[in-house]
C-alpha positions in Angstrom: 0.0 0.0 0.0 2.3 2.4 0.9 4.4 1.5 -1.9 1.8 2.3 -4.3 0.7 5.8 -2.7 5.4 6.4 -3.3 4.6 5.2 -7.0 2.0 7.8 -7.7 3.2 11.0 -5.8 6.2 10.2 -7.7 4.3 10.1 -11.2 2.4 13.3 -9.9 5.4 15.3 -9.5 7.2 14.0 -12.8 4.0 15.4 -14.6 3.8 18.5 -13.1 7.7 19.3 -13.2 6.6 18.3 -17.0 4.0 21.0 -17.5 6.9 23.1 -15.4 9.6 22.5 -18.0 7.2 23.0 -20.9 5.6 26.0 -19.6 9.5 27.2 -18.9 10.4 26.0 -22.5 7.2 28.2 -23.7 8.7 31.6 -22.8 12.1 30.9 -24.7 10.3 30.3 -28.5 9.4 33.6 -30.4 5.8 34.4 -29.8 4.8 36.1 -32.5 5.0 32.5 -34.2 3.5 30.2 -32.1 0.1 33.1 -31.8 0.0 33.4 -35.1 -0.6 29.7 -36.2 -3.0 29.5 -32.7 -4.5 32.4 -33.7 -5.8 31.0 -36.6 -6.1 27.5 -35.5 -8.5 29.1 -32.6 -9.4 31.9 -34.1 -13.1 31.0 -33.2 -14.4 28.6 -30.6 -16.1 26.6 -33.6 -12.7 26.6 -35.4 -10.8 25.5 -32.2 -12.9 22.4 -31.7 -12.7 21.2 -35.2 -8.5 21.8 -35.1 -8.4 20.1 -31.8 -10.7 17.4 -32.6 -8.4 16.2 -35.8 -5.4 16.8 -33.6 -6.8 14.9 -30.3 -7.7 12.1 -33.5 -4.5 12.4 -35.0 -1.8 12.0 -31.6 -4.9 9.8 -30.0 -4.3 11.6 -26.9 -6.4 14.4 -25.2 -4.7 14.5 -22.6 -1.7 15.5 -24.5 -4.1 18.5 -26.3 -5.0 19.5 -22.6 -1.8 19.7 -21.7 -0.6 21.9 -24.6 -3.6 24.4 -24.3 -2.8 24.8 -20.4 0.5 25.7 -21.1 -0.4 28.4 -23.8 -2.5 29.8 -21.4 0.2 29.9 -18.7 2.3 31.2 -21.5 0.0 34.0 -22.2 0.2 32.7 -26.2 -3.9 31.4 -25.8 -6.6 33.3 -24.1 -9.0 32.1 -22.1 -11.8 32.1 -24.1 -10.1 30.4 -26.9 -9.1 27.2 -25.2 -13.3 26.5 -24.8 -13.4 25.1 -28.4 -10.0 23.8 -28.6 -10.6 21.5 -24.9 -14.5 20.4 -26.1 -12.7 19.4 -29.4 -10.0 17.6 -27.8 -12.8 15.7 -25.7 -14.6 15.0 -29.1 -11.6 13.7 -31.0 -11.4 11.1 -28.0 -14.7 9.8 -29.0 -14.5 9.6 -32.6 -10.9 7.8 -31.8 -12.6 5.4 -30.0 -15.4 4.9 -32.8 -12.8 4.7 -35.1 -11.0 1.5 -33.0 -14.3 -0.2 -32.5 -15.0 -0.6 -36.2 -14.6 -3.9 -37.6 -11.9 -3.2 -41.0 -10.7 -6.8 -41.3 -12.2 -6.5 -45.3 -9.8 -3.5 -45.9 -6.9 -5.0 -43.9 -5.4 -6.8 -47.3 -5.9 -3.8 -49.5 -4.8 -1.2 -47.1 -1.3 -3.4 -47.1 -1.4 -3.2 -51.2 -1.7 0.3 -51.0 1.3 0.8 -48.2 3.4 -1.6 -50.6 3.0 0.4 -53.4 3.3 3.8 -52.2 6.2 3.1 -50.2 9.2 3.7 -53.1 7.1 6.9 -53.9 7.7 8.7 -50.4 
């Protein structure tokens, strides 16, 4: 037991010293940049949802999105407001990820290898 309560106050302070060092990290990078692609990726709460959805879809982690927007807020790069849309889309590109794995594509298995195989010497 009280190995396991050690374990996890260990893992809680690696992940916040994380969000420490990435917040730290934040402040070093030009922002002008960074707000400019946010800006437009967030540019309305609509917008922010549907970037965050495809990027929550696309690293399969929301967590990882959360993470991110908290730190641009720390950062000052994000506002407040703007991190609505990008955190419900985060929260829907969980779901669709999860629709996604539950589908049955054993009949496109063989043909999605084909198409690997031959667009392989193009990249």
């Amino acid at each position: 037991m009280f190995l396991s309560a050690l374990v996890f106050m260990f893992g809680f302070f690696l992940f916040l010293t994380g969000i420490f060092v990435f917040k730290e990290s934040l402040k070093v990078i030009p922002h002008r940049f960074v707000e400019n692609i946010l800006a437009n990726a967030a540019s309305s709460p609509l917008k922010g949802a549907v970037t965050s959805t495809f990027l929550t879809a696309l690293v399969q982690s929301s967590s990882l999105v959360m993470i991110l927007t908290i730190g641009f807020v720390d950062a000052g790069i994000l506002g407040f407001p703007q991190t609505i849309g990008i955190i419900l889309g985060a929260n829907i590109g969980t779901c669709i990820t999860s629709q996604i794995i539950s589908l049955d594509l054993t009949d496109f298995a063989l043909k999605a290898m084909i198409l690997g195989i031959v667009l392989l010497p193009v990249s």
